[in-house]
C-alpha positions in Angstrom: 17.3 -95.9 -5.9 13.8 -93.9 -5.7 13.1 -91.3 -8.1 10.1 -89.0 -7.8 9.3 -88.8 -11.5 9.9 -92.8 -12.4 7.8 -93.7 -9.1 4.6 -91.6 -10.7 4.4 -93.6 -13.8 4.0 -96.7 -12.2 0.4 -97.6 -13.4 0.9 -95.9 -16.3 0.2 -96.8 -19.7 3.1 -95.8 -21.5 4.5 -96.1 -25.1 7.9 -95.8 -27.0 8.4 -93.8 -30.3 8.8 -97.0 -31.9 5.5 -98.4 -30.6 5.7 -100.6 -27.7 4.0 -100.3 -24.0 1.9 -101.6 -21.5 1.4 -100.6 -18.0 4.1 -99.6 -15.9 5.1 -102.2 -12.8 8.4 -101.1 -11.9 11.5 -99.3 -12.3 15.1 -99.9 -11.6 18.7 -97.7 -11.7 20.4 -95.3 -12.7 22.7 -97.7 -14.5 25.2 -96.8 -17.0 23.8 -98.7 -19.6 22.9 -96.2 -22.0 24.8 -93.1 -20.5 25.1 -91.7 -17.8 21.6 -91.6 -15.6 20.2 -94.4 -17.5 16.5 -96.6 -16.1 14.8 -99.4 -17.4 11.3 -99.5 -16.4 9.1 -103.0 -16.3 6.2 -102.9 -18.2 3.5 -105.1 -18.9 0.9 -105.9 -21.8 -3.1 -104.9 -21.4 -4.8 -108.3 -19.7 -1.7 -109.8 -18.6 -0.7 -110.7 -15.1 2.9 -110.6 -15.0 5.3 -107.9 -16.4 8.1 -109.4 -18.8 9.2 -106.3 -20.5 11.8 -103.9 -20.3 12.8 -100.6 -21.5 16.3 -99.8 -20.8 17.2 -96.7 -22.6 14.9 -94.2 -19.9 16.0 -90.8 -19.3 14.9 -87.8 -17.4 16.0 -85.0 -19.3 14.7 -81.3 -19.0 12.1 -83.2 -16.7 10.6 -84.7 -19.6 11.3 -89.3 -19.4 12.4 -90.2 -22.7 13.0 -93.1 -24.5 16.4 -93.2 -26.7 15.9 -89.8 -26.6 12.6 -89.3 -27.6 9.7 -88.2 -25.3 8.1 -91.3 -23.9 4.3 -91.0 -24.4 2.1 -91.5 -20.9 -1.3 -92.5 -22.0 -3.2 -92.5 -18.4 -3.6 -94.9 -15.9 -4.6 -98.4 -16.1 -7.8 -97.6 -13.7 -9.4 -95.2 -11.8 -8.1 -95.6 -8.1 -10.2 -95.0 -5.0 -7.5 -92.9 -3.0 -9.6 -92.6 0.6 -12.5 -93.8 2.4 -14.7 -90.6 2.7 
């Protein structure tokens, strides 16, 4: 399922209360995982290719994505994007 708020993140450097992150490659859910409205989102590490982590305890609460309940910090994107031609 698409959601408008998880789709925005991806490119994202993100990072969890408890201190991991990367950049943001994908999202999947809801699941009932961790409740009700539950998401994991993909990440991967600065300089590597391939995304092998997961967070699986993502929320949107109150508009704000959180992390086990805790606001999940959104550091910027990875890299300026060109978004047109002119």
């Amino acid at each position: 399922m698409r959601n408008e708020i998880l789709e925005n993140l991806i490119g994202c450097k993100i990072q969890t209360h408890y201190g991991t992150g990367g950049i943001v490659t994908s999202y999947s859910g809801p699941h009932e995982m961790y409740g009700p409205g539950s998401w994991s989102i993909q990440y991967r590490h600065d300089g590597e290719k391939i995304p092998h982590c997961n967070i699986n305890s993502i929320k949107i609460e109150n508009s704000v994505i959180t992390c086990e309940g805790k606001p999940l910090k959104i550091l910027g994107s990875e890299e300026d994007t060109q978004m047109s031609l002119f």
